[in-house]
Steps between C-alpha positions, in 0.01 A plus 500: 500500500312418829211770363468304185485144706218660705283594183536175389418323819157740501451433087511120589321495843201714296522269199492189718314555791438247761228266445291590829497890412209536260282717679804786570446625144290542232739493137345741245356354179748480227428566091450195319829433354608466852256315716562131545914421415332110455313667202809620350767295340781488658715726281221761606596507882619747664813519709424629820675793482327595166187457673563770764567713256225486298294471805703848662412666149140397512493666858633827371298532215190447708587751742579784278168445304355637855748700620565882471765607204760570758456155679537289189803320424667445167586150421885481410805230528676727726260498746380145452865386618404556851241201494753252335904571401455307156494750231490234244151383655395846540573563163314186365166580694478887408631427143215206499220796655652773303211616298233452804780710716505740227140555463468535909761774482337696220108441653698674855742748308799344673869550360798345598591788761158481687625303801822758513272790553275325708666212653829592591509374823344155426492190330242253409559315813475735753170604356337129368448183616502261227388187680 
């Protein structure tokens, strides 16, 4: 329970940082369906932890298309439920991304069992920073 308060506490302290802290990082551009939430209506807004996710998913998929075959990570619900504990959002969010996860998956020839045989050892976490 305390594990899950503490990924919280770092979703919303990198969601909302303080005001005077612009300079200690630089946010990487985001596709146009998701750049300014006052552009969007506000059925269109994400919850936060919906936005880790799809921001933890964009990380992955730009790191395997530079990384060696048995670096790459396959993008799965299992292993997405050490970033948040709400399958039901995890769900959503891949189910919303499924054909673009898809397509990444077939472009790197990853299957469901890729991050068994490579990965045992390690989760998303240990290996990403999704900030």
């Amino acid at each position: 329970m305390s594990q899950s308060i503490d990924k919280l506490d770092l979703l919303l302290e990198r969601q909302f940082p303080p005001s005077n802290n612009y300079s200690s990082s630089i946010a990487a551009p985001q596709p146009p369906d998701q750049q300014s939430s006052d552009q969007q209506s506000p059925d269109d807004k994400q919850l936060p932890t919906e936005a880790l996710l799809n921001r933890a998913i964009d990380t992955i998929m730009d790191y395997n298309d530079r990384a060696n075959p048995e670096d790459k990570w396959y993008i799965g619900i299992n292993s997405l439920k050490d970033i948040i504990n709400s399958q039901v959002t995890i769900v959503r969010v891949v189910k919303r991304r499924k054909a673009e996860i898809d397509r990444h998956h077939q472009k790197h020839k990853l299957d469901r069992f890729h991050n068994r045989y490579y990965h045992r050892e390690q989760s998303y976490t240990d290996f990403f920073d999704f900030s």
